[in-house]
C-alpha positions in Angstrom: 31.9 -3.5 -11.4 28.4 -2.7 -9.9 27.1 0.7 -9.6 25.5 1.4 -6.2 22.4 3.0 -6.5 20.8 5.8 -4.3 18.4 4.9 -2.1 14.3 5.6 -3.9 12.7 8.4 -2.1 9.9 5.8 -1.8 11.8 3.8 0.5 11.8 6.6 3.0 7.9 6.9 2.2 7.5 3.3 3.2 9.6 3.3 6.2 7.4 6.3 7.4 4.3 4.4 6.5 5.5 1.0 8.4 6.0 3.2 11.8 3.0 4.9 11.2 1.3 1.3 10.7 3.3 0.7 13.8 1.9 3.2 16.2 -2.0 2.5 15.1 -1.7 -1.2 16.1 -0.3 0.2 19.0 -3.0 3.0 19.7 -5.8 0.3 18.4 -4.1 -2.2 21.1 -4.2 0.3 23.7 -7.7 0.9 23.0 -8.8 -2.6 22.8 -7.1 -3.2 26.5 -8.6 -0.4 28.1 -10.5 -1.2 31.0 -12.5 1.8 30.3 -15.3 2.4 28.2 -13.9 4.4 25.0 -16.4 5.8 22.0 -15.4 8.2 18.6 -18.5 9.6 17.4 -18.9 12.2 14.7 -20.4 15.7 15.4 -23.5 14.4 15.5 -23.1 11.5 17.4 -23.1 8.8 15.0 -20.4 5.8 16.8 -17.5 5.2 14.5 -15.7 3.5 16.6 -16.6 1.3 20.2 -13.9 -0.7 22.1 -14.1 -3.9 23.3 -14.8 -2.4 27.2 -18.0 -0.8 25.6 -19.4 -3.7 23.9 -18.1 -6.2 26.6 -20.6 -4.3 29.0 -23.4 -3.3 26.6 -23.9 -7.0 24.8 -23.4 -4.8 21.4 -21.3 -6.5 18.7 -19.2 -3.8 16.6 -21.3 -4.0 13.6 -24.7 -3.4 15.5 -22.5 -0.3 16.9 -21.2 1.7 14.4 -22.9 3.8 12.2 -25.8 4.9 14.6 -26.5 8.0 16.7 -25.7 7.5 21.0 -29.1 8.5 20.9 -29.9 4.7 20.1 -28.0 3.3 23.5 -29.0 6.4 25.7 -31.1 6.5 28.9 -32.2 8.2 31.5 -30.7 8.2 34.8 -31.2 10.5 37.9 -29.1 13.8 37.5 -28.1 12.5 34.5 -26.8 14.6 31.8 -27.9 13.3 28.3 -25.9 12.2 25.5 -27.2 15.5 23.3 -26.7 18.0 26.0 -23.0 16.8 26.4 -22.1 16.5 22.6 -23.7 20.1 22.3 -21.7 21.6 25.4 -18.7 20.0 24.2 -18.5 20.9 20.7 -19.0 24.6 22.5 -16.2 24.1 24.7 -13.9 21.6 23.6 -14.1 19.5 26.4 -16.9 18.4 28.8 -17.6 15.7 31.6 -20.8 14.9 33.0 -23.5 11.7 33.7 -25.3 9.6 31.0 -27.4 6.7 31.3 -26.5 3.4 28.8 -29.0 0.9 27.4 -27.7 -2.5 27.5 -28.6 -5.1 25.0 -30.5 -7.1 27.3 -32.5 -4.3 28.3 -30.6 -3.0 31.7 -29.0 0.4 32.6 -26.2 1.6 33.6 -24.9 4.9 35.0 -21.5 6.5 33.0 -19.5 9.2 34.2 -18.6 10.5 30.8 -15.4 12.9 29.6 -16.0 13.9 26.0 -12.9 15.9 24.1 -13.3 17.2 20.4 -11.0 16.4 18.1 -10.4 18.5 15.1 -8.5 17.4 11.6 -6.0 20.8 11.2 -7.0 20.7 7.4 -10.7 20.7 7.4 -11.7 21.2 11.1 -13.9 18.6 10.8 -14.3 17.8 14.5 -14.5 13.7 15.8 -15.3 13.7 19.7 -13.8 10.9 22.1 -16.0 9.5 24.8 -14.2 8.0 27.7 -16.1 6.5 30.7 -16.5 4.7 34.0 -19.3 2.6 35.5 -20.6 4.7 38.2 -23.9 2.2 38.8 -25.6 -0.9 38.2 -28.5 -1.4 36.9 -30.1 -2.4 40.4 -28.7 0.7 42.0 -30.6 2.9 40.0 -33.6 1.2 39.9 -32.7 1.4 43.5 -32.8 5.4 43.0 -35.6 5.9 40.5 -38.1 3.7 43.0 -37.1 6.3 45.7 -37.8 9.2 43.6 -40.8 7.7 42.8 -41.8 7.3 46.3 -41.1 11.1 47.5 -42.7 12.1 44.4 -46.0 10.0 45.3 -45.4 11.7 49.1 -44.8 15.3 47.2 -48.3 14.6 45.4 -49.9 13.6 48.7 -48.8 16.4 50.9 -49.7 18.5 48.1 -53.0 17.8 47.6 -54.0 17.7 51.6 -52.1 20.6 52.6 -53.8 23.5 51.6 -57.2 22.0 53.4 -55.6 21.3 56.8 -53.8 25.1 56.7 -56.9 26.6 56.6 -57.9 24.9 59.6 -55.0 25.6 61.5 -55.1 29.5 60.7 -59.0 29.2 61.6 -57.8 27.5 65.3 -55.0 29.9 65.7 -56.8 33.1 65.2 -59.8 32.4 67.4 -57.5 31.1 70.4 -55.2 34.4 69.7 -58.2 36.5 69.8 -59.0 34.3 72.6 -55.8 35.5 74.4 -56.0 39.2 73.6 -60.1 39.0 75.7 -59.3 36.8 78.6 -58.0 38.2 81.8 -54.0 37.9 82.5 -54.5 36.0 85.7 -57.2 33.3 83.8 -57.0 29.6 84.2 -58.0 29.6 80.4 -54.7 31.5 79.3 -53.0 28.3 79.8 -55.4 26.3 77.8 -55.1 28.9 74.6 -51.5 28.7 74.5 -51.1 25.0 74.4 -54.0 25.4 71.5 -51.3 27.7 69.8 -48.2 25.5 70.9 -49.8 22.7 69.3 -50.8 24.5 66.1 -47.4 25.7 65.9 -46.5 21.8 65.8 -48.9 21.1 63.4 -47.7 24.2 60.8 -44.3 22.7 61.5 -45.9 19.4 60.5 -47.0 20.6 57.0 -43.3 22.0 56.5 -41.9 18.8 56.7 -44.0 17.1 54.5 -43.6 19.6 51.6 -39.7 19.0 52.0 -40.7 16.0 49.8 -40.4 17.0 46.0 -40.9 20.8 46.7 -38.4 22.3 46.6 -39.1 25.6 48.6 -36.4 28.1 47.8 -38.4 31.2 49.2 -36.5 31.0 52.4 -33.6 30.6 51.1 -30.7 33.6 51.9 -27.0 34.3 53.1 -26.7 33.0 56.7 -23.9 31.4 58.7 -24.0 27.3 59.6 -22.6 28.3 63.0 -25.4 31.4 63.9 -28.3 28.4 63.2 -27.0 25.9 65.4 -26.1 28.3 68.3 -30.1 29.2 67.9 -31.0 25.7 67.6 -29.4 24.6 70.6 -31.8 25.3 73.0 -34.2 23.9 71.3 -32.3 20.4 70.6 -32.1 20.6 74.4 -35.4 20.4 75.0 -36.1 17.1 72.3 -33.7 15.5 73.6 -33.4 13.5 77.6 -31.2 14.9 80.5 -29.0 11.9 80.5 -27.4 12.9 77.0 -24.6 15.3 76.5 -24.5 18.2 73.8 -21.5 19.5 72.9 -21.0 21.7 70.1 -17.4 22.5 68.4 -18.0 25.5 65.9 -15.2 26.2 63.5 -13.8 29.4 63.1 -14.8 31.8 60.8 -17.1 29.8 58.9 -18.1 31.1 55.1 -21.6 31.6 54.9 -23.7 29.5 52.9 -27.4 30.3 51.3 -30.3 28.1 52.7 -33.5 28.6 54.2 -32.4 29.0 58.3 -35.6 27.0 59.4 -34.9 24.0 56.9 -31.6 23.3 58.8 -32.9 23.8 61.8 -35.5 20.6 61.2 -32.0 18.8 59.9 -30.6 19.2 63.2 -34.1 18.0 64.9 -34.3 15.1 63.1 -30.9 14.2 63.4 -31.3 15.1 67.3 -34.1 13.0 67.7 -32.4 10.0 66.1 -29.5 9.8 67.8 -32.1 10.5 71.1 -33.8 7.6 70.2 -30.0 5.4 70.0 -29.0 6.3 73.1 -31.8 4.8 75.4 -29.2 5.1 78.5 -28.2 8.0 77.9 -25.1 9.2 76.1 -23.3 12.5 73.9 -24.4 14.4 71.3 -21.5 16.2 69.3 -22.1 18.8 66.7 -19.0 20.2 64.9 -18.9 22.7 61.9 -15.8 23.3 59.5 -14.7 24.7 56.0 -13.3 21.9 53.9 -12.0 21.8 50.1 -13.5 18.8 48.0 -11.4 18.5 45.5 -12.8 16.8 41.5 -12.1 13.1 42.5 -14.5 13.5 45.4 -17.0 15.2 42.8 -17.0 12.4 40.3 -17.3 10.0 42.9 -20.2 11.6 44.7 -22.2 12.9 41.6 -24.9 15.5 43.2 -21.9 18.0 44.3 -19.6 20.4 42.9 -15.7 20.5 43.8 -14.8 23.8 45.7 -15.0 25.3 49.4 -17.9 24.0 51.7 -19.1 23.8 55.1 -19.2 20.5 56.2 -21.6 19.6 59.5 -21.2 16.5 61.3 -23.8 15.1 64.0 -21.9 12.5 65.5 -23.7 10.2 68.5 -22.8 7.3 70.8 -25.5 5.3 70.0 -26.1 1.3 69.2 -25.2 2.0 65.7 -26.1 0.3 62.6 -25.9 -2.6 60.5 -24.5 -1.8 56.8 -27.9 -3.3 55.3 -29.5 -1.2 57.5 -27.0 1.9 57.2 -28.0 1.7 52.8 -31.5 2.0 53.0 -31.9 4.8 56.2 -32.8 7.7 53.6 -35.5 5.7 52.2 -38.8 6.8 53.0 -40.8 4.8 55.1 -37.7 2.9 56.1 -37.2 2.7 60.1 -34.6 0.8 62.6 -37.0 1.7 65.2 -39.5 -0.5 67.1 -43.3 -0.4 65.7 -44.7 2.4 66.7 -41.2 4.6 67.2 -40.7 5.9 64.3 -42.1 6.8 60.7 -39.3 6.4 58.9 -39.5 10.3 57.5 -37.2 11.4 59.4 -33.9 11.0 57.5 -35.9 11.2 54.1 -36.9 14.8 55.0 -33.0 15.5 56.0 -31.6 14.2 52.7 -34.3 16.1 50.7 -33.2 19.0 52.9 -29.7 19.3 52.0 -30.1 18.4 48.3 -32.3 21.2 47.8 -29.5 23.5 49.6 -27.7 21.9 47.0 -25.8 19.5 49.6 -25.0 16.0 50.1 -24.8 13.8 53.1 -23.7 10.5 54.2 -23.5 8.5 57.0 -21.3 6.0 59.2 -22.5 3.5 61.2 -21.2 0.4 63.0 -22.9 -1.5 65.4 -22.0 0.2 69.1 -19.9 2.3 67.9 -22.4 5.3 67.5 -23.4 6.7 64.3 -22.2 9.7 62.2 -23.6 12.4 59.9 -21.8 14.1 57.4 -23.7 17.3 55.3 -21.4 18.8 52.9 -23.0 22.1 52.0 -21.4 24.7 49.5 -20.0 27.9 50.6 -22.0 31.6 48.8 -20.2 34.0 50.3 -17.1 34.9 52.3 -17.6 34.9 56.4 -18.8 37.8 58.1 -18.8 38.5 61.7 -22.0 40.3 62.1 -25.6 38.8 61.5 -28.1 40.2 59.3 -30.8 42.1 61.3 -33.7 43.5 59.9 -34.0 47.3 59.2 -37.2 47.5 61.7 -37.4 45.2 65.0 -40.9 43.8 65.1 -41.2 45.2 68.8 -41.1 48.8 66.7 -43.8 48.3 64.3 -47.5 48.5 65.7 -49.7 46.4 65.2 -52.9 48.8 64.9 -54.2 50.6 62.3 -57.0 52.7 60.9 -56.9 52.0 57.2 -59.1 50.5 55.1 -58.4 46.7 54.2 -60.3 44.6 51.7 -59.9 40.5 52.6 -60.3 38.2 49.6 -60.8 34.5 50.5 -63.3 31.5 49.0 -63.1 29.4 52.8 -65.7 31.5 55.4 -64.4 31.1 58.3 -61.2 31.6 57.7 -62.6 35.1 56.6 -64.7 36.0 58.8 -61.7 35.1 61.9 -59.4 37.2 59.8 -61.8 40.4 59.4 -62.9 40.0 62.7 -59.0 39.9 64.0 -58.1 43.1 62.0 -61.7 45.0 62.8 -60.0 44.5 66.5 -57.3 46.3 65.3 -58.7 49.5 64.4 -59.0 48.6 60.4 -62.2 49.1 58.4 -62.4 45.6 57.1 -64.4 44.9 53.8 -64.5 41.2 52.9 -65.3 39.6 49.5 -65.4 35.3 48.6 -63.3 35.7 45.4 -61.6 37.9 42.8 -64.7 38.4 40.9 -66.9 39.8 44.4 -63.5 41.9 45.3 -63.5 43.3 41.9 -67.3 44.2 42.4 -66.4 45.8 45.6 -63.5 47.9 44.4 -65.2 49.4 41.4 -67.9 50.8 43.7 -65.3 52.4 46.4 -62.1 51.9 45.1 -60.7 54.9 46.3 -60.9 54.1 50.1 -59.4 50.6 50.3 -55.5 51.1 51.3 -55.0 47.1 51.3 -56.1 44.3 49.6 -55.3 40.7 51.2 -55.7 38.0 49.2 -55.5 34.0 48.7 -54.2 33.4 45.7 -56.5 29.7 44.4 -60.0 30.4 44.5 -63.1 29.9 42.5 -64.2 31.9 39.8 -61.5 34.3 39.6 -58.3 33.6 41.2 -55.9 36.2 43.4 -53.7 36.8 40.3 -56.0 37.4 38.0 -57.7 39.7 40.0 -54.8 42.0 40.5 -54.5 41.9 36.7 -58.0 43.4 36.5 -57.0 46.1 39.2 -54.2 47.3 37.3 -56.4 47.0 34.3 -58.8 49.8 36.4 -55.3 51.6 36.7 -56.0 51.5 40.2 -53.2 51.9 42.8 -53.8 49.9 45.3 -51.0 47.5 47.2 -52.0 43.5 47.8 -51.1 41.0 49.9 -51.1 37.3 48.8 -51.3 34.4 50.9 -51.3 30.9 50.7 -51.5 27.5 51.8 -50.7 25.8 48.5 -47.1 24.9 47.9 -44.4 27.3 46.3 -44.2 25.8 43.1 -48.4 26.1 42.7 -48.8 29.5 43.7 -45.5 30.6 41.2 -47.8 29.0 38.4 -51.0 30.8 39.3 -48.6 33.8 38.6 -47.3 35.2 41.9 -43.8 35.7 40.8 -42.0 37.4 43.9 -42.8 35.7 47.0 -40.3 37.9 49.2 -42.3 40.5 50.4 -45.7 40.5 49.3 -46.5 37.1 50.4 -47.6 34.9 53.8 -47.5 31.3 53.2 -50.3 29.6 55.5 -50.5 28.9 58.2 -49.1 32.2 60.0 -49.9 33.7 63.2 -52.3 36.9 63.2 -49.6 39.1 64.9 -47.7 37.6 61.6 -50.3 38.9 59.5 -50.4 42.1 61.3 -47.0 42.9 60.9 -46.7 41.9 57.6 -49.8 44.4 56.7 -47.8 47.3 58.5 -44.7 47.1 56.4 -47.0 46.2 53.4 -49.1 49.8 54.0 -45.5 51.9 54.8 -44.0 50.5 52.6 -43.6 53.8 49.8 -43.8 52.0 46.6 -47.0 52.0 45.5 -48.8 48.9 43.8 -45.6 46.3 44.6 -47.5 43.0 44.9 -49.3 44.2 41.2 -46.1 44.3 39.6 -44.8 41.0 41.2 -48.0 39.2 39.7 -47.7 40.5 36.4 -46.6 37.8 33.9 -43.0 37.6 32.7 
């Protein structure tokens, strides 16, 4: 008779083994058939393992994959991450998603949104990460991209570099033909003439704004305000760019958060957008400007890289123009790029708007078909909670005077801008002192330090710059309060070492009664020495 025997205990072991087998044919399957790209890396980024996705798209074999860092496929893309920065943030965190650029083996690029998730063994914690990712784009739609960003930087670098020349000569135009205003008689045929000299320097200051929206970023201006408050201020000015035979109508949501932007910045948004849809409605037509608070939820974040899920306002210029093709509706934020007739257009306008809203940390598209009218979309996000009262300042302009009798010392390397300025402010009632550079000013101050209440300087000149000569008046320990100004951009001036451009500062070109008032709440102001400490290095 046989004996039955009990079953091995390594029977059960085997059976365990097979189904473990099992389900990593199963999981390797899966992994092969995914559509999506799918990495394991170590903590340091070498590949252990690359699906079939990743080396369909790359041109990689497995062999030439494994066992080297990301580092070796990575590129740069625009608002890309980096591979380093996301393995870093994600062994911090445990998770992270982001943007990374990809090398292909024939030398393309492409754009990945990225989710990396650490994975750690529960005996030794050694951590393996798992990169999952999607083509966002092609190779051609970034180069696409990068030549654009090339072009407003080579725009930036332009404006830059003329800029602070042609400032000069508008604050040297405005101040004679204010001065001009203050001496001729009220009934004067010659009024009229100054005024359009100050209308069209006011143009040409406006000018110089726009072209520093290219690559510079200017975040000076930038504070709590209300989408809805700008555009009922802006109104009446759209009305007057814009012919009779078109409509405005304006739909303001209710109680609109408040976002943080630089007021005068959205205003040119709303210009340039007017002016467009002016020039696309020949015969006449509507304008319709509507404001709301939407949610965006992640989908619509990963699909429009450039903007955070989460509460914002969202403005939409809509118009009933001829509309636009879809090759033409790709390439309208291009620089240079125009629909108009020769001669119509520069093809700035909608470059300055999209630079606009993505320093405000906004996106925008557009909608077009032809006659069907055109639509703008600006998606900007929300900074604080709304507020039914607008900010006003602590002193109305109309309650500060614009006379004085204190002494003021006026620093600046171009002469005539000087000598308009100290002949502006000697009108005044100041006792004006005036010196070419730091080094003169310095001169001056050491000999009769004690009487000058105000110094007002530029902040690039020769031989000792507006900075550095504040350094050497708090080296003298003397207390004396300054006022910088400036036609160079923001970025220029912040590293010549002006740090706080809030209070203490006048970007050129300003008006004389600008300058005036600024030097009134400059003098009563009671801290002594404030521009001193904002130029002192951090």
């Amino acid at each position: 008779m046989q004996r039955l025997r009990a079953a091995k205990p390594e029977n059960l072991v085997a059976r365990q083994y097979r189904r473990k087998s099992s389900s990593l044919r199963t999981l390797r399957r899966v992994m092969e058939h995914c559509q999506e790209l799918v990495f394991i890396t170590d903590e340091s980024g070498v590949v252990q393992y690359a699906n079939p996705a990743c080396q369909t798209l790359c041109g990689y074999s497995p062999h030439q994959f494994t066992e080297k860092n990301l580092s070796w496929i990575a590129a740069a893309v625009p608002k890309g991450e980096g591979w380093d920065s996301m393995r870093e943030q994600a062994l911090r965190k445990g998770a992270f998603r982001g943007v990374a650029g990809l090398r292909c083996k024939q030398g393309g690029v492409v754009e990945l949104d990225l989710a990396v998730t650490v994975v750690r063994d529960p005996r030794t914690q050694v951590a393996s990460l798992a990169w999952t990712g999607r083509v966002v784009a092609q190779q051609h739609d970034i180069k696409a991209e990068i030549d654009r960003s090339r072009k407003m930087d080579a725009i930036g670098t332009f404006a830059g570099g003329i800029v602070h020349d042609f400032n000069n000569l508008l604050m040297v135009i405005g101040a004679y033909a204010e001065m001009g205003l203050t001496s001729v008689p009220t009934e004067h045929a010659v009024r009229r003439n100054l005024r359009e000299i100050l209308e069209a320097v006011r143009r040409a200051s406006d000018l110089t704004r726009r072209l520093l929206t290219f690559g510079r970023p200017q975040a000076g201006g930038q504070h709590l305000t209300s989408l809805n408050w700008i555009i009922e201020d802006a109104v009446g000015m759209l009305s007057r760019v814009i012919e009779e035979d078109i409509e405005i109508r304006v739909s303001l949501g209710k109680d609109i958060s408040l976002i943080r932007a630089d007021p005068g910045e959205i205003e040119q948004v709303l210009l340039n957008l007017a002016v467009n849809a002016r020039d696309a409605m020949p015969n006449g037509g509507e304008l319709v400007i509507e404001t709301q608070l939407v949610r965006l939820d992640k989908d619509f974040s990963r699909q429009h890289p450039g903007i955070r899920a989460g509460d914002h306002v969202l403005l939409t210029v809509t118009d009933s123009g001829h509309g636009m093709r879809s090759e033409e509706l790709s390439r309208i934020f291009e620089p240079f790029y125009t629909t108009k007739v020769e001669g119509k257009g520069t093809g700035l306008g909608l470059a300055i708007v999209q630079s606009i809203v993505q320093q405000n940390r906004g996106i925008v598209f557009a909608d077009s078909e032809p006659g069907m009218g055109t639509t703008f979309k600006i998606y900007l996000p929300i900074a604080a909670p709304w507020t039914a009262k607008k900010p006003s300042s602590s002193r109305s302009n109309d309650a500060i005077t614009l006379h004085g009798i204190e002494a003021l010392l006026v620093v600046e390397d171009a002469d005539s801008l000087r000598h308009s300025t100290a002949e502006f402010l000697t009108f005044l009632g100041y006792q004006v002192r005036s010196a070419a550079n730091g080094q003169e000013a310095l001169n001056i101050l050491k000999n009769d330090a004690g009487s000058i209440a105000l110094v007002i300087t530029d902040v690039v000149m020769p031989r000792m710059s507006g900075p550095g000569f504040v350094h050497a008046v708090a080296g003298l320990q003397l207390p004396i309060k300054v006022l910088f100004m400036s036609g160079h951009v923001e970025n220029v001036v912040r590293r010549k070492g002006v740090q706080a451009l809030e209070g203490n500062f006048l970007q050129k070109p300003f008006s004389l009664k600008a300058l005036a008032l600024k030097i009134r709440e400059v003098l009563d102001e009671p801290v002594p020495a404030r521009a001193t400490a904002a130029a002192m290095p951090r």
